[in-house]
PASEMAR-884026 format. One record per residue: x, y, z of N, C-alpha, C, O, CB in turn; residue in one letter. Coordinates in steps of 0.001 Angstrom, whole numbers, plus 500000, padded with zeros to 6 digits. Glycine has a CB too. Example, Ala and Ser with C-alpha at 12.3 -4.5 7.8 and 13.67 -1.06 7.14 Angstrom:
2
513190494310507800512300495500507800513200496700507800514236496681508465511308495527509046A;512850497750507080513670498940507140512900500030507870513409501138508039514084499402505725S;
This chain:
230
880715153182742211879290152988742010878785151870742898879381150793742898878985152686740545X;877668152077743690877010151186744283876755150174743531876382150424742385876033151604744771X;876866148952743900875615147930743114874542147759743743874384147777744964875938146490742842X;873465147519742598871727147384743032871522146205742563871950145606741576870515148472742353X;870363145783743927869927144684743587868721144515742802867734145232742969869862144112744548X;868794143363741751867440143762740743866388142918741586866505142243742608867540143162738805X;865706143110741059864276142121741659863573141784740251862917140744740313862915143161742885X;863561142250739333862748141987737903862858140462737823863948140004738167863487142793736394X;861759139454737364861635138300736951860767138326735960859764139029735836861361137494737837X;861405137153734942860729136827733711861444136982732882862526137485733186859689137397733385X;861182136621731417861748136626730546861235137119728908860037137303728689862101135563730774X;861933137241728177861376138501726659861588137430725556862694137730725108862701140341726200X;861241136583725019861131136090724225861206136820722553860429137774722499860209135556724703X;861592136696721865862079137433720260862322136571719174863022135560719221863498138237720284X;861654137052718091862474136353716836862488134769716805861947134290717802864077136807716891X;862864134056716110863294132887715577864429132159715226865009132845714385862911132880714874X;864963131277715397866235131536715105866642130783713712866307129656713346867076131128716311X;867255131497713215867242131154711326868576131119710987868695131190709764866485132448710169X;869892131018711710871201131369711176872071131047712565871729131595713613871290133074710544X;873007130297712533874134129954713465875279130520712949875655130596711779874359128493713672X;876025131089714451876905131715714068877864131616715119877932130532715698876525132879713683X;878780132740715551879558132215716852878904131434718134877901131629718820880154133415717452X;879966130442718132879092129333719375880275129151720151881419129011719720878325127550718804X;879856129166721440880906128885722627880434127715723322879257127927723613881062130110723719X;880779126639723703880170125607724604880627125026725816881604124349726138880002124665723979X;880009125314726173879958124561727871879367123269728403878303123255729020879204125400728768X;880112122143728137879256120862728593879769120531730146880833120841730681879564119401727463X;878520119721730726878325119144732142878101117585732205877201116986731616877070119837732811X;878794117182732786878256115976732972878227115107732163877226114535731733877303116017733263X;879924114835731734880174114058730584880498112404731323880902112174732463881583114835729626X;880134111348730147880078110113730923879255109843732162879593109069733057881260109890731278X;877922110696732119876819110774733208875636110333731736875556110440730513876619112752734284X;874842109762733013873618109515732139872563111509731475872086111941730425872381108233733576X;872685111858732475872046113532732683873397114177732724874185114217733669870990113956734337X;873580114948730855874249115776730776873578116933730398872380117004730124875121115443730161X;874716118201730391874092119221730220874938120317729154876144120349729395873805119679731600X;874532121118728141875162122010727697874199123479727440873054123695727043875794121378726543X;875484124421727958875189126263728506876101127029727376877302127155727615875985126799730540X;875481127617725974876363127897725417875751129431725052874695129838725536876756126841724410X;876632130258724067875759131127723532876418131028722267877464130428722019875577132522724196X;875348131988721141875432132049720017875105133237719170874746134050720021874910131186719768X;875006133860717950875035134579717661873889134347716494874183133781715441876199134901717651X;872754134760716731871422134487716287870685135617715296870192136639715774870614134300717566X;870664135314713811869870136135713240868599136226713685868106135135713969869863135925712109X;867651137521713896866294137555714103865810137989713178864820137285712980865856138130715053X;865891139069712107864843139653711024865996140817710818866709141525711529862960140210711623X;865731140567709300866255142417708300867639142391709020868020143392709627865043144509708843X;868383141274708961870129140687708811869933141740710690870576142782710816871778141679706706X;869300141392711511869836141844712807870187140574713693869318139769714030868757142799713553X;871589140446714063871717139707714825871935140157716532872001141302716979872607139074714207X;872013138971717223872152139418718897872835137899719174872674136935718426870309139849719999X;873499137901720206873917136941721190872911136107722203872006136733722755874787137670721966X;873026135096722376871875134573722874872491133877723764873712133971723893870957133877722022X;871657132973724607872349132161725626871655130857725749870875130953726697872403132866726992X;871593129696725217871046128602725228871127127434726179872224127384726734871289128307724296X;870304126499726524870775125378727278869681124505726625868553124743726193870824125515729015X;870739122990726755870105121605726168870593120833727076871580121085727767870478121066724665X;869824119716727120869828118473727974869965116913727650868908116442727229868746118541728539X;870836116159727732870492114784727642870474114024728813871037114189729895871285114178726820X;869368112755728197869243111860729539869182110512728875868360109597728923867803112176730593X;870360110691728219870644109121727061872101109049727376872697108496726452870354109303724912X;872955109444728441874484109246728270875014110487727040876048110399726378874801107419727672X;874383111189726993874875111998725530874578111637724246875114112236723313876228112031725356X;873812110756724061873718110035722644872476111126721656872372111196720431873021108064722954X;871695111840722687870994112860721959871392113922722715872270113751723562869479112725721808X;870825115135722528870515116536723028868726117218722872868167116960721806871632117513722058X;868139117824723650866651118199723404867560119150722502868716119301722107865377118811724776X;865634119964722401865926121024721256866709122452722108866774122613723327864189121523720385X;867063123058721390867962124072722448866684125042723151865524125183722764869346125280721405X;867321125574724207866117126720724910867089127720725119868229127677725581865176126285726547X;866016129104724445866706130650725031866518130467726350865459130009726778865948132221724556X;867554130816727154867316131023728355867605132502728264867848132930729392868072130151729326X;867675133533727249868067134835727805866849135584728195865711135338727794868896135652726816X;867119136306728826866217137578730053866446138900729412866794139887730061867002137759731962X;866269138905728271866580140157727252865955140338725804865395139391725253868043140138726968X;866050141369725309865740141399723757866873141880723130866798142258721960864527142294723322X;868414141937724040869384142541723115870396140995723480870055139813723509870092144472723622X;871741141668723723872820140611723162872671139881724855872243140572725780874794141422722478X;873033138622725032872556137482726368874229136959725954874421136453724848870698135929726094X;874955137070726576876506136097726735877595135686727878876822136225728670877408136699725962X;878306135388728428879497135182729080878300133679729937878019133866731121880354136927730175X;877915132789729472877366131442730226877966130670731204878821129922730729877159130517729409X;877850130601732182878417130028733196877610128789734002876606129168734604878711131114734015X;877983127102734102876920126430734290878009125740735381879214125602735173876078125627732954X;877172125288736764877491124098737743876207123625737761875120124075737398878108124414739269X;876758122157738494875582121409739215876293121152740337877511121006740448874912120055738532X;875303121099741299875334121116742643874130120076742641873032120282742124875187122632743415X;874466119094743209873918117598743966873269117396742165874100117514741265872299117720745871X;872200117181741898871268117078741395870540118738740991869403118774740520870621116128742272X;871014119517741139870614121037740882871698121369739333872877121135739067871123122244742611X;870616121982738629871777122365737373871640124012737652870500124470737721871243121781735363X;872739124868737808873199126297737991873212126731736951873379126000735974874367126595738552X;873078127751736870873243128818735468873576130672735702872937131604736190871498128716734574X;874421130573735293874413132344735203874963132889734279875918132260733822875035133088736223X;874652134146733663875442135042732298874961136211732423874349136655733394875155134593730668X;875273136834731270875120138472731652874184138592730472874404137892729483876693139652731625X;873338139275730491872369139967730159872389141538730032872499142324730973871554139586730934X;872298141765729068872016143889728305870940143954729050869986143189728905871486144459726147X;870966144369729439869067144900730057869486146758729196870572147326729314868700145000733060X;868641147139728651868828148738728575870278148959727992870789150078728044868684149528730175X;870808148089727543872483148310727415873219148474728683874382148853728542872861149641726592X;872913148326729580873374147677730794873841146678731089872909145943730763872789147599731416X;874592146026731472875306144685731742874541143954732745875097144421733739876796144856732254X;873828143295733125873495142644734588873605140654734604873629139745733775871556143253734982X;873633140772735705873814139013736058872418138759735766871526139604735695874320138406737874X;872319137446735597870745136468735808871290135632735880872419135485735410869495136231734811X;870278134340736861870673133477737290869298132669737023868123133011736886871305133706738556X;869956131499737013868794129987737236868712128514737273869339127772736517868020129910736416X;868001128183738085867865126935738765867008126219738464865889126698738281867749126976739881X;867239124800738307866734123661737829866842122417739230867909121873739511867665123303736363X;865387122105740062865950121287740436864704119538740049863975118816740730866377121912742027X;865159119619738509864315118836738394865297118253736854864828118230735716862641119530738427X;866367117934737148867846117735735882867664118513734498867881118115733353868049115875735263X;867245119625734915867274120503733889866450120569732379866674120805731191868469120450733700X;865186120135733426863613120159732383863130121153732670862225121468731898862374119079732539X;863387122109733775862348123248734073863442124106734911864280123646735687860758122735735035X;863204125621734527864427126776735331863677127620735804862767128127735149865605127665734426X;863950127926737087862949129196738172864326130046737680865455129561737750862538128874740569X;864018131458737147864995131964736189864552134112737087863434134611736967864325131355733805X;865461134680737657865414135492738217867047136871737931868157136340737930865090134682739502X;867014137915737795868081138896737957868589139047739120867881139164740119867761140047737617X;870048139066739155870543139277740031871141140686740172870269141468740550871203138369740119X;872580141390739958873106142355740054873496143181738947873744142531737931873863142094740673X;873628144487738843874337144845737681875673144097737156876477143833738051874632146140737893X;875890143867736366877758143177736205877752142318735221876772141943734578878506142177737583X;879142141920735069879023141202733831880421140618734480880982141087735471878892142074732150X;880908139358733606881723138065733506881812137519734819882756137616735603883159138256732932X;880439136780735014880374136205736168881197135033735863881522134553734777879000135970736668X;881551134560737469882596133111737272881343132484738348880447133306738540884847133138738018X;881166131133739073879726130755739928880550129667740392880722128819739516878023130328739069X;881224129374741707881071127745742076880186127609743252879580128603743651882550126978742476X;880055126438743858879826125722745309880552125062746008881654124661745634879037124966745363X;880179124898746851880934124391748052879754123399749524879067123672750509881741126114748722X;879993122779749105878416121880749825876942122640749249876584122608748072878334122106752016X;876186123327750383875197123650749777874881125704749579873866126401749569874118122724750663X;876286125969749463876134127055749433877309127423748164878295126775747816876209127607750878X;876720128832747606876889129035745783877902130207746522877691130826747565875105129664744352X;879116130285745566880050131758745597879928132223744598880127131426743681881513131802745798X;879463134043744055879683134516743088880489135640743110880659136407744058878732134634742606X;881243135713741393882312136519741592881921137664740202881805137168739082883916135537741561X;881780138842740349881714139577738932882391140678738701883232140884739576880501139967738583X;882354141488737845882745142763737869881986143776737777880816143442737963883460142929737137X;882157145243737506881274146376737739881714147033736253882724147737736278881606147370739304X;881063146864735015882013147653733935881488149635734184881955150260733232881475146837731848X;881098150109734675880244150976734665881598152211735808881795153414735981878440150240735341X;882230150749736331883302151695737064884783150912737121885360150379738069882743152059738755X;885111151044735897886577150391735270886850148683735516887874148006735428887979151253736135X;885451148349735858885948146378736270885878146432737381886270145339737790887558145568735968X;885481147345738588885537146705739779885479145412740015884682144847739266884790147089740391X;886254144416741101885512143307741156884665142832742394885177142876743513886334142426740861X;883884142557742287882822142102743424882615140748743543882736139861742698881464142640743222X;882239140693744873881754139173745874880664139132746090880174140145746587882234138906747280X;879715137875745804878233137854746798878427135965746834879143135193746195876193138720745709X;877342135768747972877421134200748159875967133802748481875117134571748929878502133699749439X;875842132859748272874295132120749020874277131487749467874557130407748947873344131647748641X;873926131558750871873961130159751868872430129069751856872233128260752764874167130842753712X;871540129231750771870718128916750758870196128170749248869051128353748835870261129861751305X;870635127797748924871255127174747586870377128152746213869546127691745431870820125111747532X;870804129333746261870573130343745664869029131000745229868610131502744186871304130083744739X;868488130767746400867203131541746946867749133207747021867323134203746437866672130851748709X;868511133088747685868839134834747970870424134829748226871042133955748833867906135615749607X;870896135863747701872234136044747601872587137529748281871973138575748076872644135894746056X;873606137356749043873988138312749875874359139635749251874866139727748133874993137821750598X;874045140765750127875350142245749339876163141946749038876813141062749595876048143393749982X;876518142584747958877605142404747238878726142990747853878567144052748456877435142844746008X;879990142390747786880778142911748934881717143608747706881977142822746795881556141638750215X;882278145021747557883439145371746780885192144768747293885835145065748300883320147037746826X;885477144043746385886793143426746568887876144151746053888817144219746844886847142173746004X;888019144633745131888845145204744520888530146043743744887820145660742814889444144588744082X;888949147644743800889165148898743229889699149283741990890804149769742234889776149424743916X;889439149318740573890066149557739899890413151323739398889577152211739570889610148691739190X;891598151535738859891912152783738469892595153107737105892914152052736555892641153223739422X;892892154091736449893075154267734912894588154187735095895205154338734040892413155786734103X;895338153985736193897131153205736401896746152051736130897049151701734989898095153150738047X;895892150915737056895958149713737160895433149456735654896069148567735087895208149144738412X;894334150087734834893739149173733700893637150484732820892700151281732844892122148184734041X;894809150562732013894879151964731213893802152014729952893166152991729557896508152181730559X;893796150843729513892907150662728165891756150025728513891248149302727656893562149819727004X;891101150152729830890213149976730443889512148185729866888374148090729406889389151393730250X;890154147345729973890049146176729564889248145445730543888231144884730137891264145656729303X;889535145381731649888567145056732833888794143778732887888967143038731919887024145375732714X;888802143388734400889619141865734712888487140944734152887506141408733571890030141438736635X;888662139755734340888057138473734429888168137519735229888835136559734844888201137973733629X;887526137476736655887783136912737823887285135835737753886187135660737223887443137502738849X;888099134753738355887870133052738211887733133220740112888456133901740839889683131730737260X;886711132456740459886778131937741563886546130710742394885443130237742119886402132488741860X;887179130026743303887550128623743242887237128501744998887291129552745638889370128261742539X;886977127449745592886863127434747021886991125981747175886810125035746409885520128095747652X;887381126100748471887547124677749486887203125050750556886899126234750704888935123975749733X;887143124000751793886533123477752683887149124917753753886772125061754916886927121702752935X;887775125517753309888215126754754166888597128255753548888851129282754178889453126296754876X;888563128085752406888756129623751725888105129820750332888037128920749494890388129975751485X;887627131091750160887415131202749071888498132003748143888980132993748694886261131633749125X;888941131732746853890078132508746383889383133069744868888661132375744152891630131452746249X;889756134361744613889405135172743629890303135660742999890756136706743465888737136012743935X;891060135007741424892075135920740668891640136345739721890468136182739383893203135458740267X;892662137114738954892388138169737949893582138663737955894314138710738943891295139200738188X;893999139297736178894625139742735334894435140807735359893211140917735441894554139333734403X;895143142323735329894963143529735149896805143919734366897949143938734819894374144279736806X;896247144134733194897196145041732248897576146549732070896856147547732031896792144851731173X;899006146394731969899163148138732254899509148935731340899209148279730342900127148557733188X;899988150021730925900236150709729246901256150027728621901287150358727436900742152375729138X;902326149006728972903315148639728239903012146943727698903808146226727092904650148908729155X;901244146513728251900749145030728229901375144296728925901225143094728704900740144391727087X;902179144652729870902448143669731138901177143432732110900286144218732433903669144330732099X;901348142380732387900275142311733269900512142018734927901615141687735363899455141273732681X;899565142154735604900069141474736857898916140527737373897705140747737356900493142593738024X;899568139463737819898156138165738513897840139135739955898768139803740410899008135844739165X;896553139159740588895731139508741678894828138296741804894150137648741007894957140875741464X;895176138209743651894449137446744737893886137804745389894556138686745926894857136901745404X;892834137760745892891990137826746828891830136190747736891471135182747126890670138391746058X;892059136173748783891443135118749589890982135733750616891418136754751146892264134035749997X;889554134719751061889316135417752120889314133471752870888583132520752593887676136762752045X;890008133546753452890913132735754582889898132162755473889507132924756357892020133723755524X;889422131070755440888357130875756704886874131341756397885910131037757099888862131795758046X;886839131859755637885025132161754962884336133335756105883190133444756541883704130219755080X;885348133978756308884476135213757154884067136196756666883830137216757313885037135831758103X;883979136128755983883880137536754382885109138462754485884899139473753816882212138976754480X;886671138484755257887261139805755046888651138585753696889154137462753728888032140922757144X;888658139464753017889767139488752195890998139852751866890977141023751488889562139682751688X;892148139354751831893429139915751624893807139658750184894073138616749585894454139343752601X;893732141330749692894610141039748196896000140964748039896619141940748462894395142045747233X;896400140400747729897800140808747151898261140452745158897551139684744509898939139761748299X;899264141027744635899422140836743662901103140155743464902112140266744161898966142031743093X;900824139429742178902643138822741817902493139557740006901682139303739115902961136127741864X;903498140377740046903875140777738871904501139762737840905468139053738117904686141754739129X;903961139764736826904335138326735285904484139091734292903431139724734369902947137011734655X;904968139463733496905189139508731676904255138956730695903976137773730499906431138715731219X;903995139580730346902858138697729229903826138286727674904497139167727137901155140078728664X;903781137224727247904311136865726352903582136252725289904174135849724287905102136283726761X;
């Protein structure tokens, strides 16, 4: 399956939130005066319906408070997998978003320590991983729509616009029998970008997969090391 690029901006506002429930947290910028936390949660709205949400709060006391939390989700259904950097003075954000029961990325930027987010869609996909590398963003996701593919895009423009998505890796019903679908971490330095992931086979062995692409030219070499899961 191709990926498309969204262009939709804005956001759907819903409900109230009256009930805490699963919470995952992500803090930034600990022992900084401007910290930050990207979490999600599991939010009653009305007549016992709950959804997943995706929140962010801010302190600018060393941590000694937090504001009040903000939906940042771009949805009216479940908003989860939160992913937060800062880059210089920029606070990053990305997670996946249901659009339609669809999986897609959204992304958003703060460059004002995370009082205000220019908040935009990015690609179909879901379990984004997001770093940087000076002033340019690497993103890494998957395709659930075609067994986990995993995909590449980057921004050389401190995430104004993000490149085609490049397909990295192919998945098939050998490589991911119970169709579990990887979870790609991606990491870079001053000369490569590297992309791993887990893919399990009918007996739950798994095997680790690499991608580097060596020098930042966009071509990639995968290879895999077979492990045991224990």
């Amino acid at each position: 399956m191709k990926t498309r690029l969204l262009i939709i901006i804005g956001i759907i506002v819903i409900g109230i939130v009256s009930t805490w429930a699963i919470t995952t947290f992500v803090d930034i910028g600990m022992d900084q005066k401007y910290q930050y936390r990207f979490w999600q949660k599991n939010i009653e709205f009305e007549n016992d319906i709950y959804y997943l949400r995706v929140l962010f709060s801010r302190s600018d006391d060393y941590g000694k408070t937090f504001s009040e939390p903000i939906d940042m989700s771009m949805t009216n259904l479940n908003a989860h997998e939160p992913k937060i950097i800062l880059m210089s003075k920029e606070v990053i954000l990305v997670w996946r978003d249901e659009v339609y029961d669809i999986p897609t990325l959204s992304f958003a930027k703060s460059t004002d320590l995370g009082e205000t987010f220019e908040k935009k869609r990015l690609f179909y996909g879901a379990r984004p991983d997001i770093k940087h590398y000076g002033e340019t963003l690497y993103l890494t996701y998957i395709d659930l729509e075609s067994r986990g593919e995993v995909w590449y895009s980057k921004s050389n423009d401190r995430g104004e616009t993000f490149s085609e998505p490049k397909l990295i890796f192919k998945v098939d019903w050998q490589l991911d029998p119970y169709n579990e679908g990887a979870i790609p971490i991606i990491d870079v330095d001053a000369d490569n970008v590297t992309i791993t992931w887990k893919m399990y086979d009918k007996d739950w062995q798994y095997t680790v997969w690499k991608a580097v692409d060596y020098g930042k030219d966009g071509t990639f070499e995968v290879t895999s090391f077979p492990e045991i899961r224990k």
